[in-house]
C-alpha positions in Angstrom: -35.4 43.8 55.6 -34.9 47.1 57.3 -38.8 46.6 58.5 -37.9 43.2 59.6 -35.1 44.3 61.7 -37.0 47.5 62.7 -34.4 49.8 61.6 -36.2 51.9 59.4 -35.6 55.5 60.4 -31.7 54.8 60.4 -32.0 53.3 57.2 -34.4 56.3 55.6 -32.1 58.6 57.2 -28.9 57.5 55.5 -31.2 57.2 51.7 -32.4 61.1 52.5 -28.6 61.7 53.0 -27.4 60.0 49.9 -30.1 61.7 47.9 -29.2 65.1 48.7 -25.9 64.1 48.2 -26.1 61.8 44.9 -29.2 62.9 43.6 -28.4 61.5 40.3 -28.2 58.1 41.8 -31.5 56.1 41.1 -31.0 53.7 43.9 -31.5 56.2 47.1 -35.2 57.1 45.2 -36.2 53.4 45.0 -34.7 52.7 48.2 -36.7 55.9 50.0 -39.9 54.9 47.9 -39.8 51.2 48.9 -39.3 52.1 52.3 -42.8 52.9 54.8 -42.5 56.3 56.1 -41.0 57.0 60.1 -41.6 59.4 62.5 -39.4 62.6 62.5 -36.3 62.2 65.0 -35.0 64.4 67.3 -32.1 66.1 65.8 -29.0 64.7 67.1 -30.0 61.3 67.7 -28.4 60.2 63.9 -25.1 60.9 62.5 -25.2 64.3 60.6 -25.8 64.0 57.0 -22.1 65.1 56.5 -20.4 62.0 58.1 -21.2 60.3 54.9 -19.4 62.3 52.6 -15.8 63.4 52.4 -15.8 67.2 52.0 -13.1 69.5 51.0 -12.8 72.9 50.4 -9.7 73.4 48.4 -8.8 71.6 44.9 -6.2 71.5 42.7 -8.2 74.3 40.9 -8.4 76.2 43.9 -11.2 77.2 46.5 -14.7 75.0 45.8 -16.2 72.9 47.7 -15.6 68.9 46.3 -18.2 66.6 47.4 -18.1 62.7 47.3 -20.3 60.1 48.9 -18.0 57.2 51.3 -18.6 53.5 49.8 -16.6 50.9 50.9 -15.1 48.8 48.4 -13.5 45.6 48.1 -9.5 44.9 48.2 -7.7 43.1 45.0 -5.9 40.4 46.4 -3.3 38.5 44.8 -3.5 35.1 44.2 -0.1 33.4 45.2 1.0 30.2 43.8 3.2 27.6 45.4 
């Protein structure tokens, strides 16, 4: 689909991200491996790798750095009877 919609190098760019990020996650290494390769971008020109992930420096434990990749995710709703 990305082909289709010619928006390859956006949608490489954010698999390379969530690689380096979630390396452990099978999907972004079938998802870069069934994508055809892109030209390299200028730098810039994408969000940096980092908007994808919340970051923080300080835990409950102390200092280290806490990484975890942004999904969205769907709301329960309740189901209201009359």
């Amino acid at each position: 689909m990305a082909v289709m919609e010619r928006c390859v190098a956006p949608v490489r760019h954010v698999a390379e991200a969530g690689q380096r990020f979630e390396p452990e996650n099978k999907f972004w290494k079938e998802l870069l491996h069934a994508l055809p390769g892109t030209p390299v971008l200028r730098s810039g020109v994408l969000p940096h790798p980092t908007r994808f992930v919340a970051m923080t420096g300080f835990t409950r434990r102390g200092p280290g750095l806490v990484v975890e990749w942004q999904r969205p995710f769907t709301r329960q709703t309740e189901t209201v009877h009359d």
